[in-house]
N, C-alpha and C positions, 0 to 999 in steps of 0.2 A: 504493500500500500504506500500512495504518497502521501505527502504531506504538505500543504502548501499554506503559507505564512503570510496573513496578511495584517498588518498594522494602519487603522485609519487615524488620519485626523485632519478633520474639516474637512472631505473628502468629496461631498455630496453632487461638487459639478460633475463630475467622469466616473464615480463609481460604480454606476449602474451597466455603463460601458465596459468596465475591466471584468465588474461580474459576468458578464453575458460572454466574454470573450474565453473566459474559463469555462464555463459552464458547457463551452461550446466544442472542447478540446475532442481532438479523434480519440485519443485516450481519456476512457471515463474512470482508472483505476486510482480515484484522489481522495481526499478528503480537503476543504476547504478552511481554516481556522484564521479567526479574525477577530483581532482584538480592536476596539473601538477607545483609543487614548486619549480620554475627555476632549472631545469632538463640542463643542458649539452651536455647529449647525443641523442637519436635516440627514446628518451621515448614519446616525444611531436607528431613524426609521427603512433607513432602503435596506441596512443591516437585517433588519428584524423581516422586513417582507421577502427577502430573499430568503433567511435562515426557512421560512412559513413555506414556502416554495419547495423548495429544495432541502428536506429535515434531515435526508441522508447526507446529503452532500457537505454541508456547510453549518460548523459548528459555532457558538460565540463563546470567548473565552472572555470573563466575565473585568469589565476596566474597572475606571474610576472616572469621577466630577474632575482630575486634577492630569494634566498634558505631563508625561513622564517622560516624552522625549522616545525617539526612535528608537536608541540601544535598546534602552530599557524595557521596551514594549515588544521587542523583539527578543529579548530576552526569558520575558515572561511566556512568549510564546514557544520558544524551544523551550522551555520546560515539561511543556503539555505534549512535547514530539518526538521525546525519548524511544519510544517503540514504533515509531517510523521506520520502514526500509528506505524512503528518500526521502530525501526534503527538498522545497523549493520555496525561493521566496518572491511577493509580486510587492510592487508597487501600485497607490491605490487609480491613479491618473493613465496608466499605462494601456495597452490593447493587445494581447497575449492572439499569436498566429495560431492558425487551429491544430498545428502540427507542434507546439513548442514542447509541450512533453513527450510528444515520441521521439523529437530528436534528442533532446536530452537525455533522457532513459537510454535508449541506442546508445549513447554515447560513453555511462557511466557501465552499463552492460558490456560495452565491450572490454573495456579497463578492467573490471571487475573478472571477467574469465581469464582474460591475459593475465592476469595476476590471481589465478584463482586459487595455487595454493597459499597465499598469503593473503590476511586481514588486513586491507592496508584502507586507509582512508584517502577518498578519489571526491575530488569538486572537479564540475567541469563548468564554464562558462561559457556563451557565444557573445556573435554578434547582436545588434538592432538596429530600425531604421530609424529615424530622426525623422520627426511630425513637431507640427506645429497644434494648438491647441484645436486647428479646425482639420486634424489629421492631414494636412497636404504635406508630402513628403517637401524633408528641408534634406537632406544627407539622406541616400542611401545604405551608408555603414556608418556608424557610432563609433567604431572604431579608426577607420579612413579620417573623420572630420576630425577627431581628437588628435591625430598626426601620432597616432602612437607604433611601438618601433615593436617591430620582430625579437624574437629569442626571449622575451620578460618572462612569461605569464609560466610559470614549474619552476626558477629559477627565483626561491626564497629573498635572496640578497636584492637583486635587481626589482622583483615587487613590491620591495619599501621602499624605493627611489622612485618609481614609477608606477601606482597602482591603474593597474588595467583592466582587472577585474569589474565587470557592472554588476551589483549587488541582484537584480533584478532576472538577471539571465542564470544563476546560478542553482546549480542542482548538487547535491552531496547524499554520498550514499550513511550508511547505518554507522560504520564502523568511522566518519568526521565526525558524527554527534558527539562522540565521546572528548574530543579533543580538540571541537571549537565553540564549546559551550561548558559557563558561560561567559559572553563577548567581557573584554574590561570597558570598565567606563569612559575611559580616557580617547576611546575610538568615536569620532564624529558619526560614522557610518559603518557599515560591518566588511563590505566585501573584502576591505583589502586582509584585515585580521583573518579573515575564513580560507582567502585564498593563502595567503603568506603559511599559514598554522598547515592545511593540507598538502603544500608545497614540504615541510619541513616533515611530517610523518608519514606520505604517500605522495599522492600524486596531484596539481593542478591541471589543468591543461584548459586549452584554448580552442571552442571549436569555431570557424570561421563560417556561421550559419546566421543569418538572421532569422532570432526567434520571437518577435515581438515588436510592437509600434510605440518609439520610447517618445513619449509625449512633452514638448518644450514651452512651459510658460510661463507669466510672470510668479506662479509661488513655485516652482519648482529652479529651489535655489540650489539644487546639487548637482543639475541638470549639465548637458554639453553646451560646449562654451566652443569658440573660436579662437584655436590657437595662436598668438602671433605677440608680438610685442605689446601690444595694449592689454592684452590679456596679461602676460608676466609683470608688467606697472602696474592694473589693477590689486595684483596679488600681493606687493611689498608690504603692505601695511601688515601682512596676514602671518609674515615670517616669523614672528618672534611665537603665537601662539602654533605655527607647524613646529619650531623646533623643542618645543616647551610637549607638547602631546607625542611628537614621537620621542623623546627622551621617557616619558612615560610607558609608553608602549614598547620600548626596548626592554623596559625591566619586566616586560607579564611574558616576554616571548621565552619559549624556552632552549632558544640559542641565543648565544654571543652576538650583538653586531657592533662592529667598527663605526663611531662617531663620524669618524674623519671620514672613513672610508662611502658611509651613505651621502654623506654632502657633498664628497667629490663626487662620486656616481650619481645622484640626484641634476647635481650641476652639469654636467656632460651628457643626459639625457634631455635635460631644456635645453640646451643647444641645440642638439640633433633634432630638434621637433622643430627649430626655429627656423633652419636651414633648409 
């Protein structure tokens, strides 16, 4: 069985869109869980008509009046996903391709027999398209528009200089749960922890599919951006809290990394995007 993770908050322009896009999947072997993190608007009633809907499919895992913040609420959801054979996580704005969990499964599926006599914990990530709020395609790859470079995504060291990983395309099989839960605090967002942590005890990898319509608008501040020198000037002010959060996040990993050594590699990788 899967298990698919969804965290809302104020959600209620697109949710009924992401829901229908799941609902819709070739593969019905899921279960849906969705934590509603003190939502404001009208997110907590589509939750409830859909749950009314579809009673097998899609579970509520029970919030609060009080906004806890993404980790957190992700957090509490892999709690409830312990006995998953996979896991996937959605974004509530996004528009999920009707194929996105078979390719994914296919994907971890194959990892998993190739390594079949060993327990090894396997994330796989793809691509996505780039949409605008009124879905008209902006970018064909998510990954293309971001300018991101070859050889990253299995290579532990190089994932903390350049996370590649989109939280949203990500699928992990039984044996990551043990080992990327739960997320530390100190993490703005989960993918690159998830990816970086199954990198270091098994396997990440990167499949270059588009699984999903990754939705770009004004509240979707973790969204793709345009890489180029205005983008690296927008980010300066931001320097002091990146090096302050991964100095944190160094100490929850359970390997060694070189100070010196991610900053010079972080810095040689903005170059190479910029070029």
């Amino acid at each position: 069985m899967i298990e698919i993770l969804l965290p809302v908050y104020n959600g209620e322009k697109y949710l009924r869109e992401q829901l229908d896009s799941i609902i819709a999947q070739t593969n019905q072997d899921w279960i849906l869980k969705i934590r509603n993190d003190g939502s404001i608007d009208n997110s907590q009633i589509i939750i409830d008509e859909y749950s009314s809907r579809f009673p097998d499919k899609i579970v509520i895992i029970p919030g609060n009046s009080q906004n806890l913040g993404l980790l957190t609420s992700l957090n509490l959801l892999l709690e409830t996903a312990n006995k998953a054979n996979y896991i996937m996580f959605a974004d509530q704005d996004d528009i999920w391709l009707p194929n996105k969990i078979n390719i994914s499964l296919s994907a971890v599926s194959e990892l998993e027999h190739k390594h079949r006599d060993q327990d090894i914990p396997i994330m796989i990530c793809t691509d996505a398209i780039c949409v605008d709020q009124y879905l008209n395609i902006i970018h064909n790859s998510f990954h293309d528009s971001q300018k991101f470079l070859p050889n990253i995504i299995g290579n532990k060291y190089k994932m903390l200089a350049l996370n590649q990983v989109q939280g949203c395309t990500i699928m992990v099989n039984k044996s990551a749960y043990n080992v990327i839960y739960p997320m530390p605090s100190c993490m703005k967002i989960h993918d690159m922890w998830i990816g970086v942590i199954c990198a270091h005890y098994g396997i990440a990898k990167y499949i270059p599919q588009q699984t999903l319509l990754y939705r770009q608008h004004s509240q979707n501040t973790l969204g793709g951006q345009n890489i180029g020198f205005k983008y690296y000037l927008s980010r300066i002010h931001s320097i002091p809290y990146l090096l302050t959060s991964r100095s944190k996040l160094f100490k929850k990993l359970p390997f060694k990394v070189s100070y010196l050594r991610w900053i010079l590699t972080k810095m040689y990788y903005n170059i190479k995007r910029l070029l």
